[in-house]
Each structure stands twice: as C-alpha cells, then as structure tokens.
gemmi code that builds the backbone of each chain (N, CA, C; Angstrom):
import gemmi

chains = {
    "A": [
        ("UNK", (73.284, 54.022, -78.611), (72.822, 52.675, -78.214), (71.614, 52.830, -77.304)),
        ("UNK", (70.537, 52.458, -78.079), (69.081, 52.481, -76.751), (68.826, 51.342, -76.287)),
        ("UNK", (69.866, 50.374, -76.443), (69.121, 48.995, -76.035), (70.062, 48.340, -75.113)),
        ("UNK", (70.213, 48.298, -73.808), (71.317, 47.920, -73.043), (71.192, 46.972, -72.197)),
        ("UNK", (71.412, 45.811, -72.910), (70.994, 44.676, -71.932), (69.874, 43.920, -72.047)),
        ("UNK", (69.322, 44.699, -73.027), (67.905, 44.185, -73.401), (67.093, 42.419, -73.523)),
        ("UNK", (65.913, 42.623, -72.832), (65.969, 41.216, -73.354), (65.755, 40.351, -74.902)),
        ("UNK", (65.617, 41.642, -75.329), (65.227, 40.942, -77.228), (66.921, 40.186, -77.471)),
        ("UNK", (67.849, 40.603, -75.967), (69.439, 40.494, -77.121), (69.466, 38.914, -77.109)),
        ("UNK", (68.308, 38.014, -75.429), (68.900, 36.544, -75.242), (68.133, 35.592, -75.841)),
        ("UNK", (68.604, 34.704, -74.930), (67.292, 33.203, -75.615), (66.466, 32.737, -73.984)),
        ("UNK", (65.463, 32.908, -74.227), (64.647, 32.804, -72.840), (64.130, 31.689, -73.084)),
        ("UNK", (63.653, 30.863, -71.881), (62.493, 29.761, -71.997), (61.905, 29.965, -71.575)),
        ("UNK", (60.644, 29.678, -71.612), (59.247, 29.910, -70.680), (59.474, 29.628, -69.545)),
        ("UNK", (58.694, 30.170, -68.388), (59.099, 30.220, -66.953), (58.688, 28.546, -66.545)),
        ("UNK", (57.886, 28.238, -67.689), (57.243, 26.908, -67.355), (57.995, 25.717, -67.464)),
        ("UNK", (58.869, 26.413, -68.353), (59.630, 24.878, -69.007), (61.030, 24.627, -67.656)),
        ("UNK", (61.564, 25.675, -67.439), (62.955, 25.392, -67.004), (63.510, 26.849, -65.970)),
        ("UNK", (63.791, 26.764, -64.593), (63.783, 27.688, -63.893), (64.499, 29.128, -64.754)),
        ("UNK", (64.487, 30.081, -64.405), (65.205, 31.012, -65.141), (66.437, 31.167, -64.414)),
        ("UNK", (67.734, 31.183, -65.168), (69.170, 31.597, -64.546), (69.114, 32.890, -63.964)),
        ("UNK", (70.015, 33.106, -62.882), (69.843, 34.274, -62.375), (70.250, 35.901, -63.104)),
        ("UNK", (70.954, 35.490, -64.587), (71.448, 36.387, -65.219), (70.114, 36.800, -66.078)),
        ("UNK", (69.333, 35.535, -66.527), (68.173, 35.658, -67.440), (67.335, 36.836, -66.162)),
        ("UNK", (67.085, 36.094, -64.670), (66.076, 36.913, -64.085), (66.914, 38.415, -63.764)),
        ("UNK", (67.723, 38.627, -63.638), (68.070, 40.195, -63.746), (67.939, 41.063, -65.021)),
        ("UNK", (67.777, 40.478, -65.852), (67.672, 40.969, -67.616), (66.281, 41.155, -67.506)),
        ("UNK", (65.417, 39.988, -67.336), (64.172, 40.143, -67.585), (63.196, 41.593, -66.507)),
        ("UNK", (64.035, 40.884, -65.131), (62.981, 42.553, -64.413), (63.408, 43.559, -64.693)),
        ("UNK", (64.387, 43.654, -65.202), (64.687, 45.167, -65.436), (63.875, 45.503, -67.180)),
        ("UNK", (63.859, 44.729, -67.698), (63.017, 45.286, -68.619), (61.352, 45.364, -68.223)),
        ("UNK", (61.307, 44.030, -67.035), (59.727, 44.303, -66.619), (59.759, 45.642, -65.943)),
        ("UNK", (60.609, 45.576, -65.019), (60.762, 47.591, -64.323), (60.112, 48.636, -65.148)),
        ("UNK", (60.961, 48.564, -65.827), (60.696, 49.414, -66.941), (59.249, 50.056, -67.796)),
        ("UNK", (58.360, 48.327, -67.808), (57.082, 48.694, -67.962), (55.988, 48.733, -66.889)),
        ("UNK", (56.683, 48.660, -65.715), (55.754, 47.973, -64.629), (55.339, 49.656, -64.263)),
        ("UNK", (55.113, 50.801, -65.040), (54.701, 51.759, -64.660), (53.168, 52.375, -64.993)),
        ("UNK", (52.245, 52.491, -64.842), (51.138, 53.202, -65.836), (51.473, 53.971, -66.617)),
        ("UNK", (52.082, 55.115, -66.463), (52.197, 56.026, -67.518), (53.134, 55.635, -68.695)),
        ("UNK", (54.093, 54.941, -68.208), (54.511, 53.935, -69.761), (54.019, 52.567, -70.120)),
        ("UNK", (52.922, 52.427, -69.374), (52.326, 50.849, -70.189), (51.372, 51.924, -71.475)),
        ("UNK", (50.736, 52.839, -70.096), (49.643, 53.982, -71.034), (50.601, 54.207, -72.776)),
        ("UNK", (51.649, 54.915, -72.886), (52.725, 55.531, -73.423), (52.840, 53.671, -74.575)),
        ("UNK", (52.903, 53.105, -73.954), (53.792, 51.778, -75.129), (52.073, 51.559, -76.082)),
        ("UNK", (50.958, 51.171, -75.290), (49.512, 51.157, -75.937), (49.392, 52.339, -76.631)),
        ("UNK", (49.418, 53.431, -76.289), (49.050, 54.512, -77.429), (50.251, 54.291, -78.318)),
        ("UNK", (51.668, 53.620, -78.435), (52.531, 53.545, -79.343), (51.926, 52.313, -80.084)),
        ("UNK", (51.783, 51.188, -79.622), (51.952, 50.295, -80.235), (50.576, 49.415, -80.633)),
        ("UNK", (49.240, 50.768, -80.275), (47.951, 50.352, -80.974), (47.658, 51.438, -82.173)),
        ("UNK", (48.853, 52.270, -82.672), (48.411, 53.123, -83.719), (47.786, 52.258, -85.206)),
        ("UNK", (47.415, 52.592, -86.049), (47.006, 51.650, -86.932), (48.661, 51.533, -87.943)),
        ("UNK", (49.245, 52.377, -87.934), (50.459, 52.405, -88.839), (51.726, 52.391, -87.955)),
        ("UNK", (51.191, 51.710, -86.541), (52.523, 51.473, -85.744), (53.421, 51.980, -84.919)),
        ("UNK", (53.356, 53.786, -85.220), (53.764, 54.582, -84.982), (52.946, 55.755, -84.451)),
        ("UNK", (54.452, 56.702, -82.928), (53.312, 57.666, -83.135), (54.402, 58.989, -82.930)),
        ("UNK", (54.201, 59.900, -83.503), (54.751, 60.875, -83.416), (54.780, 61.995, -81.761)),
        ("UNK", (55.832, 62.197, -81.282), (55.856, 62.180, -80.092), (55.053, 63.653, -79.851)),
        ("UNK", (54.704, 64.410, -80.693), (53.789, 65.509, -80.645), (52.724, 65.261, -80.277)),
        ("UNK", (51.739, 63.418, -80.539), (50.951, 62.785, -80.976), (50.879, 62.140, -78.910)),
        ("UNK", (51.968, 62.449, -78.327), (52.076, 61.545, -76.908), (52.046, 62.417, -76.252)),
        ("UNK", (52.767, 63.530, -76.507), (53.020, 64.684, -75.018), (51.804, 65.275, -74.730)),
        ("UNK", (51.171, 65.133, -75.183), (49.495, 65.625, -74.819), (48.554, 64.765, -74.851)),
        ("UNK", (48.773, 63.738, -74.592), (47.941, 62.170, -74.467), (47.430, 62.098, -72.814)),
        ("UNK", (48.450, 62.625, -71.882), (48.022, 62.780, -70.472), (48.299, 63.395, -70.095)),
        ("UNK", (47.526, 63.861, -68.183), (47.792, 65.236, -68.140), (49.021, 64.748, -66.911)),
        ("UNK", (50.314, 65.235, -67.845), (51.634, 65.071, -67.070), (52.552, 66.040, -67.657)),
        ("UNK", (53.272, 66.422, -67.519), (54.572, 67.440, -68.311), (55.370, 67.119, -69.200)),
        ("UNK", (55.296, 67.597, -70.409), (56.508, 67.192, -71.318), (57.547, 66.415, -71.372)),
        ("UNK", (58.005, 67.186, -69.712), (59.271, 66.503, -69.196), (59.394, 65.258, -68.680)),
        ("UNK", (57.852, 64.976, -68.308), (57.493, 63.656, -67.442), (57.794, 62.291, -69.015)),
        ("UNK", (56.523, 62.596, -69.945), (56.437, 62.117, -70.877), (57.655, 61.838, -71.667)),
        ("UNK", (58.555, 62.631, -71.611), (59.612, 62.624, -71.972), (60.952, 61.431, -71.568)),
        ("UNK", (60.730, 61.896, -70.256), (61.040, 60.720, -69.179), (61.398, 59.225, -69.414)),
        ("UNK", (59.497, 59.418, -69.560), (59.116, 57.826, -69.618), (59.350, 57.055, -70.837)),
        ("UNK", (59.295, 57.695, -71.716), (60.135, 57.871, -73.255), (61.372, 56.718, -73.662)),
        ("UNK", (62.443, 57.829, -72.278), (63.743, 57.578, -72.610), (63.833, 56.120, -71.767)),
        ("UNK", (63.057, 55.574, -70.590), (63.291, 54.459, -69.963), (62.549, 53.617, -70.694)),
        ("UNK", (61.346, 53.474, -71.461), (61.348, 52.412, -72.544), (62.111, 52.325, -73.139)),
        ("UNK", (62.665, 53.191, -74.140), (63.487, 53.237, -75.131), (65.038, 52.486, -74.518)),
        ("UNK", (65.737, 52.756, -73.599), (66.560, 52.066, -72.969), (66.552, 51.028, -72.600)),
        ("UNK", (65.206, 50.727, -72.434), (65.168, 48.851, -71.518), (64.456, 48.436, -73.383)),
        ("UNK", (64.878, 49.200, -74.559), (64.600, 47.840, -75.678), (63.109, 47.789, -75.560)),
        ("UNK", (62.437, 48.675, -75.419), (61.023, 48.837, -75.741), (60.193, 49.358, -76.779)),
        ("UNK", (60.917, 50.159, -77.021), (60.672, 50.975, -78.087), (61.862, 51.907, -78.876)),
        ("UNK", (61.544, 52.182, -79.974), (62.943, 52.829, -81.107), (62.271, 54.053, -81.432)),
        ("UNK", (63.095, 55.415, -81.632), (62.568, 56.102, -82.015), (63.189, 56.744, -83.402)),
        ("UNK", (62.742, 57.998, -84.397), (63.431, 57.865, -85.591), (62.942, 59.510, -85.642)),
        ("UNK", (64.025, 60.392, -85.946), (63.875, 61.695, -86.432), (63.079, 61.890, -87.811)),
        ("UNK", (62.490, 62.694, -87.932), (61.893, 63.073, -89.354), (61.713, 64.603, -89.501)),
        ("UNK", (61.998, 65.445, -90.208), (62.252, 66.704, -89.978), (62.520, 67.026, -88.319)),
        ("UNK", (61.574, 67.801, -88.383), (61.445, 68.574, -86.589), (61.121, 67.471, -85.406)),
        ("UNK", (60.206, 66.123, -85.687), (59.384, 65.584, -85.296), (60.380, 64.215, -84.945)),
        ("UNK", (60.062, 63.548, -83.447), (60.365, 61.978, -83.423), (59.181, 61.048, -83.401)),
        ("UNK", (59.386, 60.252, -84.308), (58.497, 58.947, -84.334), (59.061, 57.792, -83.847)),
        ("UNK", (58.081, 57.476, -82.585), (58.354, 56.050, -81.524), (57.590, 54.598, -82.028)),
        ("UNK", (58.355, 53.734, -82.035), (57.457, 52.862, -82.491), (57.874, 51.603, -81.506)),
        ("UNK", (56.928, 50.471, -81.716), (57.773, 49.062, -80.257), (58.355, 48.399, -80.606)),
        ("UNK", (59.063, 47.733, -80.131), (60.060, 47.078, -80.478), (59.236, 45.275, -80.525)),
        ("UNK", (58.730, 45.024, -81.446), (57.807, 43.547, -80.907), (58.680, 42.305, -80.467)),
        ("UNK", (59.842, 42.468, -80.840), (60.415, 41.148, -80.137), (60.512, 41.515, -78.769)),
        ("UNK", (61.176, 42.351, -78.061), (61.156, 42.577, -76.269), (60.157, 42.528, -76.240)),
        ("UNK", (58.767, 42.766, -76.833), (57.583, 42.441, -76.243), (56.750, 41.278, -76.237)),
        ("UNK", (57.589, 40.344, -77.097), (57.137, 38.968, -77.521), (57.976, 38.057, -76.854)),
        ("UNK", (59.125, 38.682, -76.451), (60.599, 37.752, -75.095), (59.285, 37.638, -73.763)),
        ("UNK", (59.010, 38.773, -73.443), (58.723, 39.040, -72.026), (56.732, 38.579, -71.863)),
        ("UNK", (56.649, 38.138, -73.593), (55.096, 37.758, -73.073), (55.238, 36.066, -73.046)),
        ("UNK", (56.173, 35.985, -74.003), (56.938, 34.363, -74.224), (57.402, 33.552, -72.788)),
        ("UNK", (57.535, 34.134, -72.480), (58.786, 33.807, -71.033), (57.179, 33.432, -69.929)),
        ("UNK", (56.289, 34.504, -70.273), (55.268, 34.307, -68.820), (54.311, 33.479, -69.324)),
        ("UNK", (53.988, 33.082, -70.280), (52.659, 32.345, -70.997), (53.116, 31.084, -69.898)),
        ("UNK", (51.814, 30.796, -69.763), (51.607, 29.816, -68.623), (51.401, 28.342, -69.262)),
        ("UNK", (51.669, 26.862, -69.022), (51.181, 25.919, -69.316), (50.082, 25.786, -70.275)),
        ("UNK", (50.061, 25.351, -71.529), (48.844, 25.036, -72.365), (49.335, 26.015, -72.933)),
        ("UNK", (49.505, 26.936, -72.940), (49.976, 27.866, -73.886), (51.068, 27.833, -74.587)),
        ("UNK", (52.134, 27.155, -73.668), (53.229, 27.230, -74.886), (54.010, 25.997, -75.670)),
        ("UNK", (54.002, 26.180, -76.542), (54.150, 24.975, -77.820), (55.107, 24.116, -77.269)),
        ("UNK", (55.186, 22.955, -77.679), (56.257, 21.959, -76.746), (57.461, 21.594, -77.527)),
    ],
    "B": [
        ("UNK", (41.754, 37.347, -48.188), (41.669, 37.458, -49.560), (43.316, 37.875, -50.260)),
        ("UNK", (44.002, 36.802, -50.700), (45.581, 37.076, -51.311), (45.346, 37.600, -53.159)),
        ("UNK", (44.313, 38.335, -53.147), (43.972, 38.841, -54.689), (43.768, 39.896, -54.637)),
        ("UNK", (44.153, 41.283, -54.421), (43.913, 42.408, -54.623), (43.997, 43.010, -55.407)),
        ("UNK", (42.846, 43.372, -56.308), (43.099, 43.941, -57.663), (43.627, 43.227, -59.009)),
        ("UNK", (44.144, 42.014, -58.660), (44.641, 41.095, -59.444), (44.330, 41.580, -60.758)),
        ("UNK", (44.883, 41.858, -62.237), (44.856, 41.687, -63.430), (44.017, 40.443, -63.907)),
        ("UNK", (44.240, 39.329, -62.892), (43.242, 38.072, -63.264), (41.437, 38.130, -63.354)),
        ("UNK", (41.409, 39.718, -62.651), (39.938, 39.617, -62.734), (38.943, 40.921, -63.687)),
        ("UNK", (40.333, 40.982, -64.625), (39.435, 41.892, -65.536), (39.951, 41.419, -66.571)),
        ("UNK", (39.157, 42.055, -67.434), (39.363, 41.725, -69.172), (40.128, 42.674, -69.790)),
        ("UNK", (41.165, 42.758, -69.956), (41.767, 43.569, -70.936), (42.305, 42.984, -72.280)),
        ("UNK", (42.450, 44.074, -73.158), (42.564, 44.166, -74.979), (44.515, 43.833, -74.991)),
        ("UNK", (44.968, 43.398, -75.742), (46.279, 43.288, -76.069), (46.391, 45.213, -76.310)),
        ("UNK", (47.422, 45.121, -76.023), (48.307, 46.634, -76.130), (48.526, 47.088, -77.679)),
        ("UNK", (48.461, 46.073, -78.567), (48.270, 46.298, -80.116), (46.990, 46.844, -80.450)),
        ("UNK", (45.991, 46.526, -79.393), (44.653, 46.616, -80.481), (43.801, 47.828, -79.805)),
        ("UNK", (44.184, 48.031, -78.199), (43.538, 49.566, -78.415), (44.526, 50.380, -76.933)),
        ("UNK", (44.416, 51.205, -76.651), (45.224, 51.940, -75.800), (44.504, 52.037, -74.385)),
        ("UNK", (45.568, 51.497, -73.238), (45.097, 50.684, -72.064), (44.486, 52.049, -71.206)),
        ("UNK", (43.039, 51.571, -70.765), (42.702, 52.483, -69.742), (43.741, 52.793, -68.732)),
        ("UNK", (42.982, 54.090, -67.739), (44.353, 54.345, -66.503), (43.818, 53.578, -65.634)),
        ("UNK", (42.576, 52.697, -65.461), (42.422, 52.264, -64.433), (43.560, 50.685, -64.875)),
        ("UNK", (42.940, 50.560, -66.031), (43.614, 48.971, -66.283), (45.206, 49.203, -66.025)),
        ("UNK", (45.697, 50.443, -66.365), (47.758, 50.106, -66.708), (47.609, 50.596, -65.196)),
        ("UNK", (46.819, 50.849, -64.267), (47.173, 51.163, -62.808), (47.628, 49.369, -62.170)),
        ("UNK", (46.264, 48.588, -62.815), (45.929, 47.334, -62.167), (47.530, 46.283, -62.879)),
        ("UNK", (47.445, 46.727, -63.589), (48.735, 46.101, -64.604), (49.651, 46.162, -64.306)),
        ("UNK", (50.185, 47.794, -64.003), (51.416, 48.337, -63.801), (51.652, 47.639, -62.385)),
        ("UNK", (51.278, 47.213, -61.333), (50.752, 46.741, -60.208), (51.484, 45.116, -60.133)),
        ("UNK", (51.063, 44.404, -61.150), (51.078, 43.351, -60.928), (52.482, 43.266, -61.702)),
        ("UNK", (52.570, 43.931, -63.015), (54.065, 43.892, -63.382), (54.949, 44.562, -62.053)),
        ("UNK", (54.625, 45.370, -61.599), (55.955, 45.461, -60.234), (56.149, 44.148, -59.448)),
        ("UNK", (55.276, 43.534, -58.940), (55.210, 42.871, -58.311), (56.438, 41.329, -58.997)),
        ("UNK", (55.979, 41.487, -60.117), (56.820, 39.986, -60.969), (58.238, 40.897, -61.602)),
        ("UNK", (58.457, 42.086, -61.344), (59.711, 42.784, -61.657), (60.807, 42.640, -61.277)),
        ("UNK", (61.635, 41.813, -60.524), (62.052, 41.750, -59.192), (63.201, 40.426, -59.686)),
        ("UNK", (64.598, 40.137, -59.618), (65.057, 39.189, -59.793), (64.659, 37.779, -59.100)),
        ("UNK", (64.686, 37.854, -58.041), (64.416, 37.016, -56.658), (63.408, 36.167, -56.602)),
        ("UNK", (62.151, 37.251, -57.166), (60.615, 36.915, -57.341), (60.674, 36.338, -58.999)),
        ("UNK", (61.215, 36.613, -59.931), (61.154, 35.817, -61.553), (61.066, 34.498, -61.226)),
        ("UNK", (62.653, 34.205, -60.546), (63.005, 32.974, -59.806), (62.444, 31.896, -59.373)),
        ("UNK", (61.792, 32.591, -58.559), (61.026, 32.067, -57.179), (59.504, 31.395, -58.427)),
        ("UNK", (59.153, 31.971, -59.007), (57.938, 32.047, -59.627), (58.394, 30.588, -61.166)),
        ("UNK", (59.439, 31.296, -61.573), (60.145, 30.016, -62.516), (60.358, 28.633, -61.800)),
        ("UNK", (60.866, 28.383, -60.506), (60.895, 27.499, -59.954), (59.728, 26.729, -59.139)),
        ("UNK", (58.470, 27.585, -59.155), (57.004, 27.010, -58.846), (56.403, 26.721, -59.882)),
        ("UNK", (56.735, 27.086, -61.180), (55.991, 26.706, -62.649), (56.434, 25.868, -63.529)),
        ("UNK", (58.203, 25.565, -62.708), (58.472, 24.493, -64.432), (58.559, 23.452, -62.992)),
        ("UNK", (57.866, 23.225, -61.872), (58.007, 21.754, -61.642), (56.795, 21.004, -62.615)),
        ("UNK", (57.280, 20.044, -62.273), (56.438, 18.356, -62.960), (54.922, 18.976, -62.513)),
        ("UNK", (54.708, 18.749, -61.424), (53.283, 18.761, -61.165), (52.648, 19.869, -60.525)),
        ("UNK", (53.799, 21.254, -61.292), (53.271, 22.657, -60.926), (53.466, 23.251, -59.613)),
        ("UNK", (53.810, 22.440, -58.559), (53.780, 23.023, -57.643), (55.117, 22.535, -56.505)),
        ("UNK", (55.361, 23.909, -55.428), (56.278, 23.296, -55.168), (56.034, 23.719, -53.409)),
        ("UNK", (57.240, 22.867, -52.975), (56.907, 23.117, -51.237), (57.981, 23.768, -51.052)),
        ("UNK", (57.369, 24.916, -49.724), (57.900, 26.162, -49.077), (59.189, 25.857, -48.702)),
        ("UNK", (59.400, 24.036, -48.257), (60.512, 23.886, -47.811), (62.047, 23.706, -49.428)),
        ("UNK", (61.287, 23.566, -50.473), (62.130, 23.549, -51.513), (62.665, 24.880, -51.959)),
        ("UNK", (61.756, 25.826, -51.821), (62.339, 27.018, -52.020), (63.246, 27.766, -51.558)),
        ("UNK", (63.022, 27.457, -49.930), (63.736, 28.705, -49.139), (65.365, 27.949, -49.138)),
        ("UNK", (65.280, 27.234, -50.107), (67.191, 26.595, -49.598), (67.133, 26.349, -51.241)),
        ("UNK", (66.366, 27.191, -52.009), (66.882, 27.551, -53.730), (68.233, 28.728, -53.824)),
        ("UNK", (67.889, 29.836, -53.329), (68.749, 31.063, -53.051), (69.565, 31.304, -51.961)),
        ("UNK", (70.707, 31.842, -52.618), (71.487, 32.505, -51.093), (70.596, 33.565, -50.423)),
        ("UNK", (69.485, 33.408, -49.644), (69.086, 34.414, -49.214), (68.114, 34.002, -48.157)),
        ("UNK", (68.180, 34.769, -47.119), (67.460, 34.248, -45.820), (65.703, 33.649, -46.234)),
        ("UNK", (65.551, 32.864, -45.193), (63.973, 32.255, -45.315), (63.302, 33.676, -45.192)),
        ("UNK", (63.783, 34.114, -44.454), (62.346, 35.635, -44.141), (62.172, 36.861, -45.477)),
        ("UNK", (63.047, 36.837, -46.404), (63.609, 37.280, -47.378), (62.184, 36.073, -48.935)),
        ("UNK", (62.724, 35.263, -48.893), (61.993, 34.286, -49.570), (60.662, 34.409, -49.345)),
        ("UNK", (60.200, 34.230, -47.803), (58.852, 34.282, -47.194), (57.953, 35.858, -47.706)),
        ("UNK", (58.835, 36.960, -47.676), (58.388, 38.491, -47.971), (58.040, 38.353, -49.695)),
        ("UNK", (58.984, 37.652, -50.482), (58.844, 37.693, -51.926), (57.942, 36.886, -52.419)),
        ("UNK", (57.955, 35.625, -52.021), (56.157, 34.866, -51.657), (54.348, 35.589, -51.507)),
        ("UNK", (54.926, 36.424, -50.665), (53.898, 37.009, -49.615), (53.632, 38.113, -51.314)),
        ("UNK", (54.879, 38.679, -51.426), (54.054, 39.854, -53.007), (53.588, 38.961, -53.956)),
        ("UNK", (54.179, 37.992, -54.375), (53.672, 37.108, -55.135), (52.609, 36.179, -55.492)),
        ("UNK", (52.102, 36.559, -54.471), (50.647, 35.849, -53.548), (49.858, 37.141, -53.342)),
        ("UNK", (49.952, 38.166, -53.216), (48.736, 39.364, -52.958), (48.525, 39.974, -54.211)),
        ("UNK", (50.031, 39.317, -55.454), (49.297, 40.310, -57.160), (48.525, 39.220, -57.585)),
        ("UNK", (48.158, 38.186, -56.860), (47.445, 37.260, -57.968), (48.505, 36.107, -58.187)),
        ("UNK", (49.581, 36.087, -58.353), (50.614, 35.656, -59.080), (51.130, 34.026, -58.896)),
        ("UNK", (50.677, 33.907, -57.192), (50.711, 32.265, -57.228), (49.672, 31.917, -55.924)),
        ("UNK", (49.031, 30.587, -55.874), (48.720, 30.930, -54.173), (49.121, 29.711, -53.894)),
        ("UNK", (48.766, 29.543, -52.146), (49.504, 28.341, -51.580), (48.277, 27.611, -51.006)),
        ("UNK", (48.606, 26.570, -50.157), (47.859, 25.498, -49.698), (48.968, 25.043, -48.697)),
        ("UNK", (47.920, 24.924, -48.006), (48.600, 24.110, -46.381), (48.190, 22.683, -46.252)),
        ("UNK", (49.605, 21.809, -46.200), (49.039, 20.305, -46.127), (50.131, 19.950, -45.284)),
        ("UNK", (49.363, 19.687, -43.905), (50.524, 19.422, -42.598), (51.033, 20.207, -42.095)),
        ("UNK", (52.071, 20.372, -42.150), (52.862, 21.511, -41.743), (53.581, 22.156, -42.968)),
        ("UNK", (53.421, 21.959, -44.225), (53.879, 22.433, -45.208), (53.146, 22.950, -46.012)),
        ("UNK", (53.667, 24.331, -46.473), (52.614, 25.322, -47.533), (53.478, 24.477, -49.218)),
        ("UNK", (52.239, 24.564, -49.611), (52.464, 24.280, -51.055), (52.163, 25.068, -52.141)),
        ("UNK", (52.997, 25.741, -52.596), (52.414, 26.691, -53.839), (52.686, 26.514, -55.566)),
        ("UNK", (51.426, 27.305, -55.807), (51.195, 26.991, -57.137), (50.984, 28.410, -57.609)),
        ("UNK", (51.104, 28.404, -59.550), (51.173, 29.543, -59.920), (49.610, 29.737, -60.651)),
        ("UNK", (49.151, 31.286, -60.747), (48.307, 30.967, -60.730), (48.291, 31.557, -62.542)),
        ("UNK", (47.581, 30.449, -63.268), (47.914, 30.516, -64.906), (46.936, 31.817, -65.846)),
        ("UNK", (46.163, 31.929, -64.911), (45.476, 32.958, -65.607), (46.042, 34.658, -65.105)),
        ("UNK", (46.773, 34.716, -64.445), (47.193, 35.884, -64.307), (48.489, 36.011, -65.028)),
        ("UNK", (48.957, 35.056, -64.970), (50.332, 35.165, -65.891), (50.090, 35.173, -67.646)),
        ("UNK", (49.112, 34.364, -67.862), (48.485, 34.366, -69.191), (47.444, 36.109, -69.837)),
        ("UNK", (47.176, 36.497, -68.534), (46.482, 38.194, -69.032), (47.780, 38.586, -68.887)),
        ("UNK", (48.816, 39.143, -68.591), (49.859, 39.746, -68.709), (50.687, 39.605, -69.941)),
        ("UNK", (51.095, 38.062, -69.883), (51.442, 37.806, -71.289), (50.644, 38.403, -73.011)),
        ("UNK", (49.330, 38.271, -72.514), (48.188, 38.259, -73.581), (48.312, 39.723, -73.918)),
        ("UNK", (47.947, 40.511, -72.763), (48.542, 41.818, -72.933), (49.895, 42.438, -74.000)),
        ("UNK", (50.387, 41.620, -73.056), (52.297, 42.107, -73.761), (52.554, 41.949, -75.811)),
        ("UNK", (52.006, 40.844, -75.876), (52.043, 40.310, -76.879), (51.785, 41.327, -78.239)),
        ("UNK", (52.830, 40.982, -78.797), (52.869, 42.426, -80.227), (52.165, 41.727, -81.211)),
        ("UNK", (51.780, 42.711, -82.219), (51.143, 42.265, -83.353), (51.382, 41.268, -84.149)),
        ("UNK", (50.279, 40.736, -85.118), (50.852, 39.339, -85.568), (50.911, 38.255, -84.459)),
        ("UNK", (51.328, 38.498, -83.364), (51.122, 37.040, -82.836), (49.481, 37.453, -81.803)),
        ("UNK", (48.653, 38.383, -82.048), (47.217, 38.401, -81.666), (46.454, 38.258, -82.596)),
        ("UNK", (45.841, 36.823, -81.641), (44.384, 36.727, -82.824), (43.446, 37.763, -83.165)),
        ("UNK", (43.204, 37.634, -84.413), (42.205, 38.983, -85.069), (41.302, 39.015, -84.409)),
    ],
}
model = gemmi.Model(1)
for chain_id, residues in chains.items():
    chain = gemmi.Chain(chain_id)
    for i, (resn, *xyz) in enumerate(residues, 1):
        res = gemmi.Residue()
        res.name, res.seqid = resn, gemmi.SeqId(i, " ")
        for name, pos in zip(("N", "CA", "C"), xyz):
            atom = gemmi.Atom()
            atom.name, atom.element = name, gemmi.Element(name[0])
            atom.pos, atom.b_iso = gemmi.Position(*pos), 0.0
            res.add_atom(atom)
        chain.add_residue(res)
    model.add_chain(chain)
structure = gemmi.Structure()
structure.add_model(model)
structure.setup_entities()
C-alpha cells in the first residue's frame, strides 16, 4: 500500500467555497508536507514533465548532486503521501504521478475566478 | 515588507511542462511549507470562503481550540509566504488572501490535461 491517507482517496472543496474540516486540513498538509520540499518538487517535475510520463529511477538518481540514498528517500515520501506510483520492469523502477493528488491539492487552492461554480 | 520571496513574484512553468529550477522549487518548496500545516489550511480556508473575502482577526482567534498567540504566529507565516495580507481599520486587522499566490501554486501543481497548451 503506497497511498495512506492520501488525498486523491476524499472529496475536497475549494478553500474558497467552504472552510476545510479539520480532518480534510490534516489530510491535505500532510500531503502538502510531503511536497513542500525542493528536492522532491525538483524529483515530481523531472517525473511528471517526461514526454511519456515516466521516468526510470536510473533516469533520477543522477539528476542532482545528492546520494542515492537521499534520492531514494525522497522517492519513498512521495510515493507514500499518493504522489507518485512506481512499477518494476526487469532490473529497473519506473515512477510516474499520480495526477489526481495533484489535481485534489491544485483544486482545493485555486483561488476565486478560477473555480467553476 | 510581509513578501519574502513570495512564489507570487515569479513566473513559473506547470510541473508537466518542464522540470522546476532549484532556485524556483527552493521559492516553492518555501511557500508550500508555509500552507502545509493543519491550523494554517484552516485559518487560510476560513479567510477565503467568506462572502466578501475577508475576515477580522477578531473572527478567527475564537475559530480554533487554540490560544490567540498560537493563531497570531500562524497568521504572521501566512503573511511573510505571500499567502494572505492584512489591513488595519480601527483597532481591528482585517485579512485577506492573497489570489495570485495561491493561483501560482495551484497552476504549478496542476497535472496534465488540465494545462493549457
């Protein structure tokens, strides 16, 4: 199970429309936590601007200069807060994003005028 | 100056379409900590879905079980990422959110297919 609590699991409203419950705002920062880092916002953009969606994690661990282990890391806490999925293929894992948690958490902040009524 | 570094004052690409500088996921990662926070979602949901956007200092601090000085500190981050600012009329601060910083974050976040070409 990589997805624990995630926010792709609820039904959010925009912050605009209707205060957020306090169960919604503990769901939601912890998945914002999660990205509120550079090296995994860096890590989700090189995932989720590939042209085919995907990137092979051979394709990440040498994307910055941090340690395997770091990269690795940061990996497993997207992948847990429902950010991203990853998928074995021979030797190799391919990470890809998860677009609904990323469409909950851009949904939820779009400001007035922006969101459909 | 309650804008430091704000995300509101640069231009960044959605996370689909090219892979975020380190200066930008520094400025990003920054402002997502800042809105990461249960307390602060809250606080920020309850200044954006009023009627006329804005709300007084005295409505807030008796929203949560949680001391005024507590409220006043989560304000104060919320106000230095950009994220809302206030106005003094009388003896009462009035705050508002501020739509273009919440709208680059969102704009950011936002997965493929729902960014314009």
């Amino acid at each position: 199970m990589s997805n624990n609590g995630s926010v792709g699991e609820s039904c959010y409203s925009p912050l605009v429309r209707e205060p957020l419950s306090e169960e919604h705002a503990r769901q939601l920062a912890g998945t914002l936590k999660a990205v509120a880092e550079p090296a995994r916002l860096r890590l989700l953009s090189l995932i989720a601007s590939r042209a085919d969606g995907e990137a092979c994690v051979c394709e990440l661990t040498g994307a910055f200069d941090v340690s395997d282990a770091t990269i690795s890391h940061h990996l497993k806490v997207l992948r847990e807060a429902g950010l991203i999925e990853r998928e074995r293929r021979g030797t190799w894992l391919y990470y890809r994003v998860c677009p609904e948690t990323l469409r909950t958490i851009a949904d939820v902040l779009m400001p007035a005028g922006a969101v459909p009524a």
